[in-house]
N, C-alpha and C positions, 0 to 999 in steps of 0.2 A: 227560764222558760224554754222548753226545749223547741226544736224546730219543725214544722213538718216536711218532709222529703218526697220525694216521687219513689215509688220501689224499683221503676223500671228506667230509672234516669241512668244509669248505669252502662243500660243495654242501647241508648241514642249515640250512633254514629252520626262525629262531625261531617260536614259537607267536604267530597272528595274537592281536590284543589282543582281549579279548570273546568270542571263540570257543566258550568255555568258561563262558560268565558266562548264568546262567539268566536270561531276560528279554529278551535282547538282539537288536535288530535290529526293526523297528517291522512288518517283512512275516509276523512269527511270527503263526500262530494269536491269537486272541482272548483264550483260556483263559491262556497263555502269555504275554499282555503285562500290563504291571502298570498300565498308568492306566487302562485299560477300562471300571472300575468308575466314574469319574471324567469318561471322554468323556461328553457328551450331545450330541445335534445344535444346531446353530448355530438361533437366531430373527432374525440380521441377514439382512432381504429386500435390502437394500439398499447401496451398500456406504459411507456415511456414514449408519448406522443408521438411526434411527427419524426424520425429517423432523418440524419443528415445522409448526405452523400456518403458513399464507404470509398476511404480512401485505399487507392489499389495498393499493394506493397511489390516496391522493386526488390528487394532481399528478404531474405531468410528472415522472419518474425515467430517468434516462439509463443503457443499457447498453451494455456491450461489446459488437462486435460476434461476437465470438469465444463468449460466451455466451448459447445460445436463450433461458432464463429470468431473470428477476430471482432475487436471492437472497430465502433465506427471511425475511430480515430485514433492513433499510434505513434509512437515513436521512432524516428530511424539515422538519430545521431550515434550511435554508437551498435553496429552491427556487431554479431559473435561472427568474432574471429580466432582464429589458431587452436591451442590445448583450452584454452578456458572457453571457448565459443564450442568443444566438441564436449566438457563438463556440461555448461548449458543444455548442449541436445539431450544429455543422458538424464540431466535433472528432469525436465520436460515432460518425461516419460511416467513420473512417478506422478500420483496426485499429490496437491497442493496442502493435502489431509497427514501426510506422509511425513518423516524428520528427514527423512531420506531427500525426498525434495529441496527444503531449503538446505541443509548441510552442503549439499552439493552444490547448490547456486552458491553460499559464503565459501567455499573452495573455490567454486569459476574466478568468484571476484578479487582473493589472493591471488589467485596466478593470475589472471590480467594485470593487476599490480606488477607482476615480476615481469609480465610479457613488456610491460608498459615500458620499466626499467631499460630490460635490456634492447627493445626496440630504440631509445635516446642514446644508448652505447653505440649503436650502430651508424646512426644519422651522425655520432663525433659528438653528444652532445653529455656531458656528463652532468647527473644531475644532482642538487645539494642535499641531500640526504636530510641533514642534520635539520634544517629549515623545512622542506617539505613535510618534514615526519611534525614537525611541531617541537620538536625536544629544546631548542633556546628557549622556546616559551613557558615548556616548563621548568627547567632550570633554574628559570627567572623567579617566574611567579606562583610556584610550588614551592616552594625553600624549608616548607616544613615536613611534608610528607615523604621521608626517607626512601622508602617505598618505592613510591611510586618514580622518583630518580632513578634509581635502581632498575627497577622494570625499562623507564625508556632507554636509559641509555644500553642496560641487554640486548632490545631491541632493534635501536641504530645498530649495533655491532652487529649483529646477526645478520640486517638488512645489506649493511657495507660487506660482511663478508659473502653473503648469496652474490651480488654483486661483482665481487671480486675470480670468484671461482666462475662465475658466468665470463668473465674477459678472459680469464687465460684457459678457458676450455675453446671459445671461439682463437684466440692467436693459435693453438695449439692446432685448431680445426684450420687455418689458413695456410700454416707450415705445412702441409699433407697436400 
């Protein structure tokens, strides 16, 4: 038996969702929406809220060039000093967008290393190389990566010898 159909059932859109639901729609009257009671106006002037105190800087603090101000708060354990505190300036200069930028910061920071070094030479304090660099550690507990033995202990020798020609150019500077 076949069925009778409507011709036009096809063309009956279901009920949109909400339509029907009191409250709904956030452009309704005032009276009509339900968190109103709940809204208050905003007290953020700013849009990282309330600003701390800016801490003033007694030394040299280097910024981005990308940002007009120092932040509100900073660091000042470790001031640029000597040749790698004047890499720092020249880095500074470049944006932060730049290879030239960080290359130059990872060179300030080796030569701080060597500043660092021969700065202990001078106070009488000689320092362990072998330990600091980490290389007993690997030694130990690398034992299979050939390698990478190799690489450290290149490295300690390189280290010990910068080191070394750093002492007898400063005795040789005292002799004079």
């Amino acid at each position: 038996m076949p069925t009778t159909t409507n011709k036009d059932e096809h063309l009956i859109q279901p009920p949109q969702p909400g339509r029907n639901m009191h409250g709904w729609g956030a452009d309704l009257s005032p009276a009509d929406r339900p968190a109103v009671p709940k809204e208050k106006p905003s007290t953020v002037t700013t849009p990282r809220g309330v600003m701390p105190t800016r801490q003033v800087p007694t030394m040299r603090i280097h910024k981005s060039t990308e940002h007009p101000d120092l932040p509100p708060v900073f660091g000042t354990s470790c001031p640029p000093r000597g040749l790698s505190g004047k890499l720092r300036d020249v880095a500074y200069t470049f944006s932060e967008g730049q290879m030239t930028h960080w290359l130059t910061l990872m060179l300030a920071d080796r030569v701080d290393v060597v500043e660092g070094l021969i700065e202990d030479l001078r106070h009488g304090k000689v320092p362990n190389l072998i330990r600091e660099r980490g290389t007993d550690a690997v030694l130990t507990h690398e034992s299979e990566d050939r390698f990478l033995k190799q690489k450290t202990v290149i490295y300690t020798a390189a280290t010990i010898g910068v080191v070394a020609v750093a002492l007898v150019a400063l005795q040789q500077r005292r002799r004079r």
